[in-house]
C-alpha positions in Angstrom: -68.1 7.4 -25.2 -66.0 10.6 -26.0 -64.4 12.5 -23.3 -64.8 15.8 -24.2 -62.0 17.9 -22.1 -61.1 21.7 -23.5 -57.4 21.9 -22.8 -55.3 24.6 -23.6 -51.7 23.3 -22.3 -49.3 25.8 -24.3 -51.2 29.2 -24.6 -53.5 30.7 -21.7 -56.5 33.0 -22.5 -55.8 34.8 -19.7 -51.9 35.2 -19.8 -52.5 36.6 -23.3 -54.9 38.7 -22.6 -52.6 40.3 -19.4 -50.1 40.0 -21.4 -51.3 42.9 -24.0 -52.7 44.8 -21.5 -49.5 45.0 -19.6 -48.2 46.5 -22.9 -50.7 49.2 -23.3 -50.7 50.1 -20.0 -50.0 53.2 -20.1 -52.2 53.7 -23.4 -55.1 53.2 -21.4 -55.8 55.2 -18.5 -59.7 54.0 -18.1 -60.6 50.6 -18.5 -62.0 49.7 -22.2 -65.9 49.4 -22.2 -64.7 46.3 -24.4 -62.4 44.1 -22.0 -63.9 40.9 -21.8 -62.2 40.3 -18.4 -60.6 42.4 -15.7 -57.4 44.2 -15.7 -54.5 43.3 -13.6 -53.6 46.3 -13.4 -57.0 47.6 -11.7 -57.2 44.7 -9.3 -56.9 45.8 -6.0 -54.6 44.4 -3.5 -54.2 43.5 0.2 -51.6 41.6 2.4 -55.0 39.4 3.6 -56.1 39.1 0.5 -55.7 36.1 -2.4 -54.1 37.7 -5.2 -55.3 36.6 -8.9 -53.1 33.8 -9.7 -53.0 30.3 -12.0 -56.8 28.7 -10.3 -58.1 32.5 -11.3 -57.1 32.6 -14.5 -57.7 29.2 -15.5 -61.6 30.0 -13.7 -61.8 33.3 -15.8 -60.8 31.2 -19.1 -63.3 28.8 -18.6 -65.9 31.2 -18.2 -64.2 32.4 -21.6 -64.3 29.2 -23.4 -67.9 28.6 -22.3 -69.2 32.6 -22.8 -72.0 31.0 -26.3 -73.1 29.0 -23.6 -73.7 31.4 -20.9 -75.0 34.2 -23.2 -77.3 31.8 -24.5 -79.2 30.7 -21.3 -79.5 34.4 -20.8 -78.4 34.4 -16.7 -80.5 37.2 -14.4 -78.5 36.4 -11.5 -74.7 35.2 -11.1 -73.0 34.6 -7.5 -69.4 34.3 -6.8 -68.4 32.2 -3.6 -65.4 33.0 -2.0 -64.0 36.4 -4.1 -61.0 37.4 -2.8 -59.7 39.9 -4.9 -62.6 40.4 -7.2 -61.1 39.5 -10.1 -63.3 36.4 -11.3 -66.4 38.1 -10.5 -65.5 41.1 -12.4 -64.5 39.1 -15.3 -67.9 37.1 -15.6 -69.6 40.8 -15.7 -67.3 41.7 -18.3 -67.2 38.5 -20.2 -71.5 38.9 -20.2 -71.0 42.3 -21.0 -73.7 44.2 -22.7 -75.4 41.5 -24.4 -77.0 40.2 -20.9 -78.3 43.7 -19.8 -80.0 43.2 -15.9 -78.0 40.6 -14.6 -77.5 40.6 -10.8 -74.0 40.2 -9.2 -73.7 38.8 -5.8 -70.1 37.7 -3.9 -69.0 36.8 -0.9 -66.4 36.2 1.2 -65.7 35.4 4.7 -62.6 37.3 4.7 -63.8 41.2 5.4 -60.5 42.5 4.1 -61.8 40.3 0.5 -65.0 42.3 1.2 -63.2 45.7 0.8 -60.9 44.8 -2.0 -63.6 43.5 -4.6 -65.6 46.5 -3.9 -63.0 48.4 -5.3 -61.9 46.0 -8.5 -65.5 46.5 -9.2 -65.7 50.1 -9.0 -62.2 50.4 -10.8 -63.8 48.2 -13.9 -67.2 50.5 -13.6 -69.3 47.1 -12.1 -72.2 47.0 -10.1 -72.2 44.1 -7.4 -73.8 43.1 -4.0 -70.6 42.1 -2.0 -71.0 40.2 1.7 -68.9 39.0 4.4 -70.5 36.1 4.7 -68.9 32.2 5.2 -70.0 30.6 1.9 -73.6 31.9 1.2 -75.0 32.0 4.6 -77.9 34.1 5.0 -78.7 34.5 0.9 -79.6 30.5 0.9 -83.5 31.4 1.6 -83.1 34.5 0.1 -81.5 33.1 -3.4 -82.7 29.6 -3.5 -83.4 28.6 -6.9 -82.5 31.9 -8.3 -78.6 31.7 -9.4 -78.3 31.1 -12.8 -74.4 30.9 -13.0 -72.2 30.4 -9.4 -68.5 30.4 -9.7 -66.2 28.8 -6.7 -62.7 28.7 -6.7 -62.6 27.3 -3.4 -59.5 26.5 -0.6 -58.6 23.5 -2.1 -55.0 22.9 -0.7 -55.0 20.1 1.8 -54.0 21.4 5.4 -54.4 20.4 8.8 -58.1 20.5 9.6 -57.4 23.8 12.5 -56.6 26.1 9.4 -59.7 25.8 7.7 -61.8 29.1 8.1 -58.8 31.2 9.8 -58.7 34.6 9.6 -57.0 36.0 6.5 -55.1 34.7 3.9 -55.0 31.3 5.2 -58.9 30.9 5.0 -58.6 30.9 1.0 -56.9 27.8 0.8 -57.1 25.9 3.7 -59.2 22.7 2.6 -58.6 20.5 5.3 -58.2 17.0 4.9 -57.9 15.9 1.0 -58.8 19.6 1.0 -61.9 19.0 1.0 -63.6 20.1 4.2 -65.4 23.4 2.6 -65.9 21.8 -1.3 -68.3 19.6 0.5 -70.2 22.2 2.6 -70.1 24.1 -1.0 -71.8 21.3 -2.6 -75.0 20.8 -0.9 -75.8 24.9 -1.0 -74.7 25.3 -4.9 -77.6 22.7 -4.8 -80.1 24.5 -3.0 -79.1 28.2 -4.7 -79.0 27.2 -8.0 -81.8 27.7 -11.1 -82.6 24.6 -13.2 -81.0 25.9 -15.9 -78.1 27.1 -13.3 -74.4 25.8 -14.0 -71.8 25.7 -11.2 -67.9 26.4 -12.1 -65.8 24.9 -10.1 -61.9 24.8 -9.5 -60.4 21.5 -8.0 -56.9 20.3 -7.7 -56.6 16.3 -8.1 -55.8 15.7 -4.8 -59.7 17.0 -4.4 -60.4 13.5 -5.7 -62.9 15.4 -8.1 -64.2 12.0 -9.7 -66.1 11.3 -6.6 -67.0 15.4 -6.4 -68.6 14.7 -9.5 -70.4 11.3 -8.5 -71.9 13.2 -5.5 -73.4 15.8 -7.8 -74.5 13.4 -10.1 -76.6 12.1 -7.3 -78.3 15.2 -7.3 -79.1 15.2 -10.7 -75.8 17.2 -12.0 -74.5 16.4 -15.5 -70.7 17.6 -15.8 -67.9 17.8 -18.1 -64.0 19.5 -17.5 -64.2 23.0 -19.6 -60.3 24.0 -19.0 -57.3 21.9 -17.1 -54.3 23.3 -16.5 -51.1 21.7 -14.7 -48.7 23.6 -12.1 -45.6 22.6 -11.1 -46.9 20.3 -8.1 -50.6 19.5 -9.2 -53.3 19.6 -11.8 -55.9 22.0 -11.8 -59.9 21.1 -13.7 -62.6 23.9 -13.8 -65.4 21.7 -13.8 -68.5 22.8 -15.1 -72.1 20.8 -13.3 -75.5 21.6 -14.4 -79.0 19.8 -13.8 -79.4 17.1 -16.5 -83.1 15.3 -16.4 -81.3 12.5 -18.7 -78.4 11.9 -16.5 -79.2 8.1 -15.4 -79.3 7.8 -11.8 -77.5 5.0 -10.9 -75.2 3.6 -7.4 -72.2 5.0 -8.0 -68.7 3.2 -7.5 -67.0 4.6 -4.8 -63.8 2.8 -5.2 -61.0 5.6 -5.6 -58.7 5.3 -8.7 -55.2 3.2 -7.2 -51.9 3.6 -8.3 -51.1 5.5 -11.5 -54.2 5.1 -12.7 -55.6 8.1 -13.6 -58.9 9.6 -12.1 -59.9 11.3 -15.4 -60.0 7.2 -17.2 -62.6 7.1 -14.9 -65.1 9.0 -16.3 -65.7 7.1 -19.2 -67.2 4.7 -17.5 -70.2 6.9 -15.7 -73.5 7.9 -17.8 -73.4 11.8 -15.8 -70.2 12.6 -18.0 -72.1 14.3 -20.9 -70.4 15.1 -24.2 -72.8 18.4 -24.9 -72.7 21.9 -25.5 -74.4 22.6 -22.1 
C-alpha cells in the first residue's frame, strides 16, 4: 500500500507567505481582500496568550495544501478548538474565502485572555466569528452535534506533569499531561460527536503523542486518516493529521502494541486498512 504523506521539509507555505508580507508591510496598511491566511502583523498579542508559532503554521499549511478538498465539500460550519491567538481560525476563513459564501465560524478557548485576543485578529482581518470561553466545546456539543463540517485542534500536546493540565494562562495551551495526551483524548470522543459525516478533523500531534494509536482509536469510530503536512523541530516531530468518516474503512481489532526501539511509528501504518491513500 502507498503511504501518501505531503511533506514539505525545506520551504514552508507559511514562512513564505510571512515572509513577503513582512516585506510589504508598510505597502499595505489594510489587510488584502486576497490573503489566503492571516497576517502576522495583525495578529494580536498577549503575555497569556500562545503566540502563532511552528504547530500554527504547519496547521494553517495543511489547511493550504488540502484547500480543493475543503472548497469542494462546500463546509457551512467550521469550529476551532483551542484558539489562542486567532491566527488558524482566521486563516481557514481566509483560505475559504469567497468561494464558500455562509460558512459559520465558531472558536473556543478556555483561556479568557485567548477569548479577547482572537476577537481582535478577527476583526483586524475583517472576519466574522462566534468566540467562547469555553474548555474544549463544552456547552456547543448538543447545540453543534453533527453540524461541524471542518474542526481544527492544535491541541497542548507537550508532555507535563498531570497538575499543569488546564492551568490558567499560558500554561493551559500546552500542558498535555502524561505522553501529553490527557486533553487529545477528551478531544477525541467530542470531534466525534460534533462532527458532519462529511466533517474532517485537523489535528496537530507531536510523536511523543504516540499518534499511531490516536489514529487506531479513531479508526474505531469509523475515521479514515492520512498525514497532510509533517514538519520536524529541533527536539520533536510535528504531523497535522487529517481524520474523516470513511464507510469503507474495515473495522478490524486493532494492535495495540507500541512501535519499540527505533522503529518508527509512521512504518506502522502500512500495515492498517484505515490509512487511505485518497483525495479526501
Amino acid at each position: 500500500m502507498d503511504l501518501s504523506i505531503e511533506v514539505d521539509s525545506s520551504t514552508s507555505i507559511v514562512s513564505s507567505i510571512n515572509a513577503q508580507q513582512g516585506e510589504e508591510r508598510n505597502k499595505m496598511p489594510v489587510p488584502s481582500k486576497i490573503s489566503r491566511i492571516a497576517q502576522i502583523r495583525l495578529v494580536n498579542c498577549h503575555p497569556e496568550v500562545y503566540e502563532p508559532c511552528d504547530d500554527s503554521f504547519a496547521l494553517v499549511d495543511a489547511l493550504l495544501a488540502d484547500r480543493t478538498n475543503l472548497l469542494e465539500h462546500q463546509p457551512r460550519l467550521c469550529l476551532e478548538v483551542g484558539c489562542g491567538s486567532g491566527y488558524v481560525i482566521t486563516s481557514l476563513a481566509l483560505i475559504l474565502g469567497q468561494e464558500s459564501n455562509g460558512v459559520h465560524y465558531f472558536a473556543t478557548d478556555i483561556n479568557p485572555h485567548a477569548v479577547e485576543v482572537t476577537r481582535k485578529t478577527l476583526e483586524a482581518h475583517g472576519v466574522q466569528a462566534e468566540v467562547i470561553c469555553t474548555d474544549i466545546a463544552s456547552g456547543l456539543a448538543t447545540r453543534l452535534e453533527g453540524m461541524v463540517d471542518v474542526l481544527v485542534v492544535n491541541p497542548p500536546y507537550v508532555p507535563t506533569p498531570e497538575e499543569e493540565v488546564g492551568c490558567d494562562g499560558i500554561t493551559a495551551a500546552w500542558a498535555g499531561g502524561e505522553d501529553g495526551r490527557s486533553v487529545i483524548d477528551r478531544i477525541l470522543p467530542v470531534a466525534d460527536k460534533l462532527l458532519s459525516d462529511r466533517g474532517c478533523l485537523y489535528m496537530v500531534t507531536l510523536t511523543a503523542n504516540n499518534p499511531l494509536q490516536i489514529c487506531l482509536l479513531m479508526r474505531e469510530k469509523g475515521y479514515a486518516s492520512r498525514i497532510v503536512v509533517q514538519r520536524s523541530t529541533e527536539e520533536e516531530s510535528l504531523h497535522v493529521i487529517k481524520f474523516w468518516r470513511d464507510a469503507d474503512v474495515e473495522v478490524k481489532e486493532p494492535n495495540r502494541t507500541s512501535p519499540t526501539g527505533t522503529e518508527s511509528w509512521l512504518s506502522q501504518f502500512s500495515r492498517f486498512p484505515f490509512w487511505r491513500n485518497s483525495n479526501s
